[in-house]
PDB file of N, CA, C, O and CB in Angstrom:
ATOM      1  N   UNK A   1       9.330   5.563 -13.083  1.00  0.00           N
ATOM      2  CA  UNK A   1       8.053   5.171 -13.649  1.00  0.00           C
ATOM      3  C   UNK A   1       7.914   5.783 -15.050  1.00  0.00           C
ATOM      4  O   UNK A   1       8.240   6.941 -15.313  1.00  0.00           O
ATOM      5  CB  UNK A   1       6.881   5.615 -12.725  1.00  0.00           C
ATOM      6  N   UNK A   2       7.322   4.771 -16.061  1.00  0.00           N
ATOM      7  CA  UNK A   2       7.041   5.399 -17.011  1.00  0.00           C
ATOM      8  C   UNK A   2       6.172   6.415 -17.599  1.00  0.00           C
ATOM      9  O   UNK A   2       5.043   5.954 -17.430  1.00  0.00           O
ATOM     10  CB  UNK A   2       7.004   4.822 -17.385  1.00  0.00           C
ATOM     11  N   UNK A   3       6.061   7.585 -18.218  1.00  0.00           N
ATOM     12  CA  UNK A   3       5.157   8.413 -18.547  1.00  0.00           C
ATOM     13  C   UNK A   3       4.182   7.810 -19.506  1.00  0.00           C
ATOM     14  O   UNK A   3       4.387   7.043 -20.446  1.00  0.00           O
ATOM     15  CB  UNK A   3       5.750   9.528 -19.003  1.00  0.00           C
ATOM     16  N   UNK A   4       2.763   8.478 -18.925  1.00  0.00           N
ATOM     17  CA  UNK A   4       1.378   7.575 -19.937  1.00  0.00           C
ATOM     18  C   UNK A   4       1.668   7.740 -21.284  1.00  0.00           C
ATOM     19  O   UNK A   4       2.443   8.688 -21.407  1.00  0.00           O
ATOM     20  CB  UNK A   4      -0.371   8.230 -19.804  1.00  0.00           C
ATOM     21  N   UNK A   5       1.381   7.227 -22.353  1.00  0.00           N
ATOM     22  CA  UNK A   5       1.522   7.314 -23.461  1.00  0.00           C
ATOM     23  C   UNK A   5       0.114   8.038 -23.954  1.00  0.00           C
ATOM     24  O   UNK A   5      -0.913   7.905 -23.288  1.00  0.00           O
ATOM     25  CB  UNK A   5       1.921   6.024 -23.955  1.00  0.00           C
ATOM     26  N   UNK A   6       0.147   8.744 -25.067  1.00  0.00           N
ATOM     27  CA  UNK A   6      -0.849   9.934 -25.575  1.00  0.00           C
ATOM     28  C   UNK A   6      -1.162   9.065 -26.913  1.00  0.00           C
ATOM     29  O   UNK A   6      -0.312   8.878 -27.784  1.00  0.00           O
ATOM     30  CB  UNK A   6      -0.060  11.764 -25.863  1.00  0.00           C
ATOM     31  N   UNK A   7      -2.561   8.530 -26.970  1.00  0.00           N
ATOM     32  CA  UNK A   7      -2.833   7.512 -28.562  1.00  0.00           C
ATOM     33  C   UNK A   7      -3.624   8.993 -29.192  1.00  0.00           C
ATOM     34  O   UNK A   7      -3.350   9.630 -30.209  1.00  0.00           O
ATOM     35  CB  UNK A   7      -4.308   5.500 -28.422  1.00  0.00           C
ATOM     36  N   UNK A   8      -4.712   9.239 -28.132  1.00  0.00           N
ATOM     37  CA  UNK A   8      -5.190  10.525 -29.588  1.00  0.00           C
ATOM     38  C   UNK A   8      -5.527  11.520 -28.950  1.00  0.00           C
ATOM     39  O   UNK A   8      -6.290  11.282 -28.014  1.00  0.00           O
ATOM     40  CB  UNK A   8      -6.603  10.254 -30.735  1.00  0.00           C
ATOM     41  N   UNK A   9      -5.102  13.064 -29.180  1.00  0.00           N
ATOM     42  CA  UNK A   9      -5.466  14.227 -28.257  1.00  0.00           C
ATOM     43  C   UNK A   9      -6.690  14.790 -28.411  1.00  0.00           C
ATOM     44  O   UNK A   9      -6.609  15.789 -29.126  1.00  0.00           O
ATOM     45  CB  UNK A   9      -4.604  15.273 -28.360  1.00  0.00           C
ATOM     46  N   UNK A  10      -7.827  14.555 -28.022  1.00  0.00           N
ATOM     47  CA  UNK A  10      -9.113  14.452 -27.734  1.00  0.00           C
ATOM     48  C   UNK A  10      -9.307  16.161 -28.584  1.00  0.00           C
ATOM     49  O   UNK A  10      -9.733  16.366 -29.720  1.00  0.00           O
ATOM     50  CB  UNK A  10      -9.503  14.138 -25.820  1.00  0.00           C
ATOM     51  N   UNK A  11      -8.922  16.976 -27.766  1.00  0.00           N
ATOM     52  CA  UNK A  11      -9.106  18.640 -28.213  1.00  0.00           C
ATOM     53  C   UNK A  11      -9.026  18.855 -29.685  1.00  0.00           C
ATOM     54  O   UNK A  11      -9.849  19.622 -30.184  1.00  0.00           O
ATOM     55  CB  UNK A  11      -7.883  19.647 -27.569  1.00  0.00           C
ATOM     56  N   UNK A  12      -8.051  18.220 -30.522  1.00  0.00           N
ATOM     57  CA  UNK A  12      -7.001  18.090 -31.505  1.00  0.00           C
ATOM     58  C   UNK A  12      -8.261  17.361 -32.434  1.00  0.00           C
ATOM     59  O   UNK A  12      -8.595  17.865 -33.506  1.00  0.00           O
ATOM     60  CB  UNK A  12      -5.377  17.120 -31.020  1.00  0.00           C
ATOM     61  N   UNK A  13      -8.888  16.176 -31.921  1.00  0.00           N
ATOM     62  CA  UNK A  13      -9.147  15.434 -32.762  1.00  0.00           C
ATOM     63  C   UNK A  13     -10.421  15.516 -33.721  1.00  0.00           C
ATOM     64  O   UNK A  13     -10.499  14.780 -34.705  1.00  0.00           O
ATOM     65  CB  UNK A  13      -9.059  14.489 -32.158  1.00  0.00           C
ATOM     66  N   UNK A  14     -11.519  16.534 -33.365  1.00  0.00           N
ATOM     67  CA  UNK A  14     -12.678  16.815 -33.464  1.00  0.00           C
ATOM     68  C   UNK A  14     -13.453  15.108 -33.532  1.00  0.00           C
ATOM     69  O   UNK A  14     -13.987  14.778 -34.591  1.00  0.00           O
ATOM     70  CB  UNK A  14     -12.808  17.900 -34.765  1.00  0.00           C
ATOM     71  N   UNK A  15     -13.449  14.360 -32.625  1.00  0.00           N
ATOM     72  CA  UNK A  15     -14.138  13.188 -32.408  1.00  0.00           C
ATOM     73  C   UNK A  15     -15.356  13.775 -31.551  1.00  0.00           C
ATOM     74  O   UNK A  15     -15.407  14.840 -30.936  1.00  0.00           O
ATOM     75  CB  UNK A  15     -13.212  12.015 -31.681  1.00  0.00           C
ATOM     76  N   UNK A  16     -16.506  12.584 -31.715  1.00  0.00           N
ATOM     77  CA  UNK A  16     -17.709  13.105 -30.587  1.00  0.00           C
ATOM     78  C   UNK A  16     -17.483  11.964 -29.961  1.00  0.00           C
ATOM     79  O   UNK A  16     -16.720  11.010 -30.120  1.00  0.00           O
ATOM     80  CB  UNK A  16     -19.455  13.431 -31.017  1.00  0.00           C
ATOM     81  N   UNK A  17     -18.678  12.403 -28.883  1.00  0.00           N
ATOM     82  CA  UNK A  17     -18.348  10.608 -27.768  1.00  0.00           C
ATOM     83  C   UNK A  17     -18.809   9.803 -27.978  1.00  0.00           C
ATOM     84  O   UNK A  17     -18.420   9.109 -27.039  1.00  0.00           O
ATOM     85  CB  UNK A  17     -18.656  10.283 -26.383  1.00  0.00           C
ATOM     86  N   UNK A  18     -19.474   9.157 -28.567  1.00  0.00           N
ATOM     87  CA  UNK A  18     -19.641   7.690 -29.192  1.00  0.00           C
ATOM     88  C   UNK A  18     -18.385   7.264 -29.898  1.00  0.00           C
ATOM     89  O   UNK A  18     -18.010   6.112 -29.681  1.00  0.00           O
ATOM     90  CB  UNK A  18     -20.862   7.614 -30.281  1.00  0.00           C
ATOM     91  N   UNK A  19     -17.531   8.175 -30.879  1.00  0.00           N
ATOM     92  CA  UNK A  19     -16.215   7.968 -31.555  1.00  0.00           C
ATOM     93  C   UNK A  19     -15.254   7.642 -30.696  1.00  0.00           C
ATOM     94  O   UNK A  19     -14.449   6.733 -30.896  1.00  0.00           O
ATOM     95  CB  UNK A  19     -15.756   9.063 -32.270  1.00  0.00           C
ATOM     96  N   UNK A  20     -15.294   8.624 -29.338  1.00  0.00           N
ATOM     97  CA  UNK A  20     -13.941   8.698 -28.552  1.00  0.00           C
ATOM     98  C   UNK A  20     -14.338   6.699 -27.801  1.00  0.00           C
ATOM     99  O   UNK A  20     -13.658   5.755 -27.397  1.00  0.00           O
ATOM    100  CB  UNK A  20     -13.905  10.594 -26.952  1.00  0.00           C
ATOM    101  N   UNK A  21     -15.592   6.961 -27.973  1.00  0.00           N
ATOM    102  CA  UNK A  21     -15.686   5.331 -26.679  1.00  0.00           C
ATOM    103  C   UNK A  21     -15.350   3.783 -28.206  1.00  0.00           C
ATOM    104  O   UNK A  21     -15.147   2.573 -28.108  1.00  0.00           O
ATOM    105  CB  UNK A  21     -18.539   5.071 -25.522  1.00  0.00           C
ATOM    106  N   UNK A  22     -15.424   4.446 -29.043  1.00  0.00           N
ATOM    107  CA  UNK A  22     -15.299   3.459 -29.641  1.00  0.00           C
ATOM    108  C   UNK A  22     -13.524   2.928 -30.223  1.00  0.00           C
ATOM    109  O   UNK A  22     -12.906   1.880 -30.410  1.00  0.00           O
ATOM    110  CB  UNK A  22     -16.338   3.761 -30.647  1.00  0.00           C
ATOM    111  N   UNK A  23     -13.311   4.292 -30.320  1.00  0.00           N
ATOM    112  CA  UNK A  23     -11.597   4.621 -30.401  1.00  0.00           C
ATOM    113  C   UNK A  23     -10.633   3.940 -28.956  1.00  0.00           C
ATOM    114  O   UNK A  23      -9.441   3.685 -29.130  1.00  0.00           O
ATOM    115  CB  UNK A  23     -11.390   6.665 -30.364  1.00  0.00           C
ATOM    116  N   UNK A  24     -11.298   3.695 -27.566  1.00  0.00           N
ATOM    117  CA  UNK A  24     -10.720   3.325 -26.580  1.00  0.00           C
ATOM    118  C   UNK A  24     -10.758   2.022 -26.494  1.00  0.00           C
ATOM    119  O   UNK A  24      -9.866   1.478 -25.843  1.00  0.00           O
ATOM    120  CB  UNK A  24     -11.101   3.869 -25.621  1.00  0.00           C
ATOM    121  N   UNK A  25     -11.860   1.157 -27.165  1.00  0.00           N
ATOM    122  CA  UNK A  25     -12.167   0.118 -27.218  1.00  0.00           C
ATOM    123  C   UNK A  25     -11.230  -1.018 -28.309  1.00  0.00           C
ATOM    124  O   UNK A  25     -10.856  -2.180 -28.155  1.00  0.00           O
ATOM    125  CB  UNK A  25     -13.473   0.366 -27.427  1.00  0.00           C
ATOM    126  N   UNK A  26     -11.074   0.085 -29.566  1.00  0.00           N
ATOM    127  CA  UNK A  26     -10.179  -0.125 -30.290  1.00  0.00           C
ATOM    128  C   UNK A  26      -8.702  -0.064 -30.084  1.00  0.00           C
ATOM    129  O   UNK A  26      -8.012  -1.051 -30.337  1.00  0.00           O
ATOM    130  CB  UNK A  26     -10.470   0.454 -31.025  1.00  0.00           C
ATOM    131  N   UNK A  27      -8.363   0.663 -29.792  1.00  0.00           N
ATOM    132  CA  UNK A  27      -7.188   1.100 -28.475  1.00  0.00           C
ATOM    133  C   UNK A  27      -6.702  -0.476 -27.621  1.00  0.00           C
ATOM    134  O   UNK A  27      -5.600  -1.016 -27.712  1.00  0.00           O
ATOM    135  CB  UNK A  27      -8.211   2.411 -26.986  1.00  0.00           C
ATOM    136  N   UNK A  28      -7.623  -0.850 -26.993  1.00  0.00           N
ATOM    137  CA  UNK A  28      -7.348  -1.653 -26.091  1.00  0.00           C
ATOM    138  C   UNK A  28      -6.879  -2.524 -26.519  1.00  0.00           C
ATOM    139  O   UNK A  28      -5.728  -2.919 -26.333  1.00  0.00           O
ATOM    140  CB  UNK A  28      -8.103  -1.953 -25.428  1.00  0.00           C
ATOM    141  N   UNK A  29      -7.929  -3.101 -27.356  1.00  0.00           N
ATOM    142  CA  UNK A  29      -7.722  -4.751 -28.162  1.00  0.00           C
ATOM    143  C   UNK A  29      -6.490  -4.383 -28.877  1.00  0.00           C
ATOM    144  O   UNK A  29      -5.786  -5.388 -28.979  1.00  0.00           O
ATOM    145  CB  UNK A  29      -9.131  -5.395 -29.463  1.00  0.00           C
ATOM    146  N   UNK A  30      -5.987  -3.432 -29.370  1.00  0.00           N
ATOM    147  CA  UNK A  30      -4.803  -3.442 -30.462  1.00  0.00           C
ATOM    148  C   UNK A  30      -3.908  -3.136 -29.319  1.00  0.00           C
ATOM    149  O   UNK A  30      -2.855  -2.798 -29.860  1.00  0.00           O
ATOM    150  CB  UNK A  30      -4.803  -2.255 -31.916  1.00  0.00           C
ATOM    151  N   UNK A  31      -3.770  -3.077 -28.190  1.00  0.00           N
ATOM    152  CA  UNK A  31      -2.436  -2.686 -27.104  1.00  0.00           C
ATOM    153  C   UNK A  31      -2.742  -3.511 -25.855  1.00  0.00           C
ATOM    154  O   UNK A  31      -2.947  -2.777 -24.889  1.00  0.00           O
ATOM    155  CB  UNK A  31      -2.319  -0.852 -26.591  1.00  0.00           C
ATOM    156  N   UNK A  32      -2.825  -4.674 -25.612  1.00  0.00           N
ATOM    157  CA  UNK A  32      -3.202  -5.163 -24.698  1.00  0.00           C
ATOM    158  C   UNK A  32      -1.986  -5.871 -23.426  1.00  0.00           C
ATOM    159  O   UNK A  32      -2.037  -6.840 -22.669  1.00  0.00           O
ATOM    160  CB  UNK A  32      -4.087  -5.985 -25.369  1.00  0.00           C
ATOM    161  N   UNK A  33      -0.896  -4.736 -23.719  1.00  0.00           N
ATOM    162  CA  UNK A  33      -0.257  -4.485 -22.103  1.00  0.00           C
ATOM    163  C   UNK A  33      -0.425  -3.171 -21.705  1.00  0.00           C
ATOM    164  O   UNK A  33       0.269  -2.787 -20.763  1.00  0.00           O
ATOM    165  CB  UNK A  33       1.376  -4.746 -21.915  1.00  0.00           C
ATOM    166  N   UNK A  34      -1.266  -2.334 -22.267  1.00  0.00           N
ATOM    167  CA  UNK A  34      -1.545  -1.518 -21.797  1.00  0.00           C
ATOM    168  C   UNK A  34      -3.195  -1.245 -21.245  1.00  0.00           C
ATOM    169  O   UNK A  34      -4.237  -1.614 -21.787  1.00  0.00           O
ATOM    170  CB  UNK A  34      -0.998  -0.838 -22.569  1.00  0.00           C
ATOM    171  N   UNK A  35      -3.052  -0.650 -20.277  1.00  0.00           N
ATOM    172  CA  UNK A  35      -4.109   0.009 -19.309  1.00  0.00           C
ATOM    173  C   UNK A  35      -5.077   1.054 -20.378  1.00  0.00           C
ATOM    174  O   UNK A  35      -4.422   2.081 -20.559  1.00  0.00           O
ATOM    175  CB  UNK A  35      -3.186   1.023 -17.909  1.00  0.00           C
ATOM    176  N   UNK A  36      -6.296   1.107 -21.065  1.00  0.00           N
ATOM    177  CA  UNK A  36      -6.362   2.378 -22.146  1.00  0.00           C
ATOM    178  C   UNK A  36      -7.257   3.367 -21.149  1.00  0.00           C
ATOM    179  O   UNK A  36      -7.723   2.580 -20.325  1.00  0.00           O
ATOM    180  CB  UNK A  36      -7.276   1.963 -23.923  1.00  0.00           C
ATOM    181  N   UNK A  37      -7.672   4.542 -20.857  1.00  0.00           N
ATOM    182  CA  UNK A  37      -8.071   4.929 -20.296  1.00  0.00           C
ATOM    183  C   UNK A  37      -8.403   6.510 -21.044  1.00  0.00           C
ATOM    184  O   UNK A  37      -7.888   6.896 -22.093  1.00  0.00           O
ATOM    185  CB  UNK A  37      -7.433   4.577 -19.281  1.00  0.00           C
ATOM    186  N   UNK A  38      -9.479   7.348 -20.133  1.00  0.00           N
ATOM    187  CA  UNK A  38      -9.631   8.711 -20.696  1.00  0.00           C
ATOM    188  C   UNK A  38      -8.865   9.629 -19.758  1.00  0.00           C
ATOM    189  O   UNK A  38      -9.279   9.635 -18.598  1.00  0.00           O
ATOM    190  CB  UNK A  38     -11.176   9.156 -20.833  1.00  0.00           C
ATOM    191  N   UNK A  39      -8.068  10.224 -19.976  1.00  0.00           N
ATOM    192  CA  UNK A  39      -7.545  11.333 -19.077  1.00  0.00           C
ATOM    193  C   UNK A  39      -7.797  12.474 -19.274  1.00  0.00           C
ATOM    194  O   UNK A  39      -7.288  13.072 -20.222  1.00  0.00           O
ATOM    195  CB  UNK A  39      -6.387  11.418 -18.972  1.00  0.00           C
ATOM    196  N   UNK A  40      -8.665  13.068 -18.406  1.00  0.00           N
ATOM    197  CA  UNK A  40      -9.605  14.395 -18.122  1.00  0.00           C
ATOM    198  C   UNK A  40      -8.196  15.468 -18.460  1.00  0.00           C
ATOM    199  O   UNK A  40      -7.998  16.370 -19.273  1.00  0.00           O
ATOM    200  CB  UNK A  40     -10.462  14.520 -16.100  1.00  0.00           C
ATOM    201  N   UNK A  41      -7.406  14.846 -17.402  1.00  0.00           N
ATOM    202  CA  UNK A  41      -6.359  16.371 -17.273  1.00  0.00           C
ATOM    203  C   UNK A  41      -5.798  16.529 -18.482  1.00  0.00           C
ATOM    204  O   UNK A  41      -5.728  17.683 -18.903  1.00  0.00           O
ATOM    205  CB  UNK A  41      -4.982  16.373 -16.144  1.00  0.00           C
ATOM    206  N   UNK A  42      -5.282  15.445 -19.302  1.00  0.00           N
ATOM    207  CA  UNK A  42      -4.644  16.008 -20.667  1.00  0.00           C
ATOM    208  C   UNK A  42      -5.307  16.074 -21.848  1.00  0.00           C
ATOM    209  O   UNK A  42      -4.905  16.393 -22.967  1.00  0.00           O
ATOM    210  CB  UNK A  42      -3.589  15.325 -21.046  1.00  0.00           C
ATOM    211  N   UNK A  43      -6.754  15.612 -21.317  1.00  0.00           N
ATOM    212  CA  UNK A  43      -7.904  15.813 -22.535  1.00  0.00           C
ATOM    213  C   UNK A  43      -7.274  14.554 -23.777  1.00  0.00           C
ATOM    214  O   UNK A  43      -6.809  14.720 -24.904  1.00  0.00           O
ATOM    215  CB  UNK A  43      -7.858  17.888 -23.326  1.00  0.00           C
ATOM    216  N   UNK A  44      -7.449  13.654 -23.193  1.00  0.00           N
ATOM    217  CA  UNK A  44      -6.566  12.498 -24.341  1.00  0.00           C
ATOM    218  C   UNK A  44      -6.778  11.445 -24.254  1.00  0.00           C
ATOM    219  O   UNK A  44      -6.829  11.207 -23.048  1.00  0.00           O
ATOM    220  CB  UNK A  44      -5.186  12.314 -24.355  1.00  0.00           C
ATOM    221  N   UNK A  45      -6.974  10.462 -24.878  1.00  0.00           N
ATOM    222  CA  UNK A  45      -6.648   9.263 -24.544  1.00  0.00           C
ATOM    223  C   UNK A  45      -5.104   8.225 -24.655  1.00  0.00           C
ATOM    224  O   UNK A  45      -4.414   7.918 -25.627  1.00  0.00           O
ATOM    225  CB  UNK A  45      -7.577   8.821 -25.177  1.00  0.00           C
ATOM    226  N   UNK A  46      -5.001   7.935 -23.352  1.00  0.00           N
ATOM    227  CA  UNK A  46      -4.076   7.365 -22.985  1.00  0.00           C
ATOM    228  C   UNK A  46      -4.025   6.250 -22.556  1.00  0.00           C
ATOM    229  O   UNK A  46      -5.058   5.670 -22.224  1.00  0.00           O
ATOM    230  CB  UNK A  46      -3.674   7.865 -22.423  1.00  0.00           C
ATOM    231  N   UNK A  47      -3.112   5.818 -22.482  1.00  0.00           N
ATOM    232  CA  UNK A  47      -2.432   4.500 -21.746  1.00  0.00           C
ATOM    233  C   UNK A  47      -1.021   4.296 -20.826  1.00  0.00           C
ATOM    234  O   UNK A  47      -0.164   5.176 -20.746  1.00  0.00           O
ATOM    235  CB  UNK A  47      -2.190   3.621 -22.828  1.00  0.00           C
ATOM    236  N   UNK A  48      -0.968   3.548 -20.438  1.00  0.00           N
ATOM    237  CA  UNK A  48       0.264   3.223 -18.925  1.00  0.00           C
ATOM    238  C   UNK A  48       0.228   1.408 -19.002  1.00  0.00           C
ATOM    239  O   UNK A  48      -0.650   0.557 -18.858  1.00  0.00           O
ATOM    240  CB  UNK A  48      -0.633   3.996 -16.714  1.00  0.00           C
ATOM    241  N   UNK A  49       1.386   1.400 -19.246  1.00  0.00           N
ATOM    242  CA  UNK A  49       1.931  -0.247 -19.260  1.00  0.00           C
ATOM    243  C   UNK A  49       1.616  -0.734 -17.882  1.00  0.00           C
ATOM    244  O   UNK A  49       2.179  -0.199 -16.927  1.00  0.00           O
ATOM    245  CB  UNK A  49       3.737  -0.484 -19.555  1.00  0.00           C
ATOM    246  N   UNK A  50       0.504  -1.998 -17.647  1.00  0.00           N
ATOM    247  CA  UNK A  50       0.098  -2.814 -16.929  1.00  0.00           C
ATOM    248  C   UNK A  50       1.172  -3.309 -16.392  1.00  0.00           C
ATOM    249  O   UNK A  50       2.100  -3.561 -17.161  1.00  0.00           O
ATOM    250  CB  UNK A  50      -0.665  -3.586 -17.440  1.00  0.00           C
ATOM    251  N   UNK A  51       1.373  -3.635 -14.664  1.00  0.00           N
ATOM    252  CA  UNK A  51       1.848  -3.778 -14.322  1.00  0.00           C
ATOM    253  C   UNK A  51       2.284  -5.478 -14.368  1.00  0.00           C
ATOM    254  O   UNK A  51       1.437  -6.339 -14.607  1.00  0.00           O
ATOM    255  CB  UNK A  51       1.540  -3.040 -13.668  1.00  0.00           C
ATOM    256  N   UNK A  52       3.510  -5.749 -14.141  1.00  0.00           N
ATOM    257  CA  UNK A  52       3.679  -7.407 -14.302  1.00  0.00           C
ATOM    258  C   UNK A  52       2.864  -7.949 -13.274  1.00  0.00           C
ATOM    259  O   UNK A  52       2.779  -9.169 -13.132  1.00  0.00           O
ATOM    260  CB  UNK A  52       5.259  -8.031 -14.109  1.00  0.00           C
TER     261      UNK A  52
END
């Protein structure tokens, strides 16, 4: 299985949350075989290639 991919490291980034929700949204539409999601544990936003 492939490992999630890391688009922006949340800790790293000094974004607030209106930025981070707007950054995922943006995220999506520009990667759309990927899954975009927030991941608590690595503090990041990520993604994981949609399954066929």
């Amino acid at each position: 299985m492939e490992q999630d991919k890391i688009f922006i490291d949340i800790r790293t980034s000094g974004l607030t949350v209106a930025q981070v929700m707007r950054e995922i949204e943006k995220i999506r539409a520009e990667n759309p075989g990927y899954e975009i999601f927030l991941d608590g544990d690595a503090h990041a936003i990520a993604g994981r290639r949609k399954a066929p």
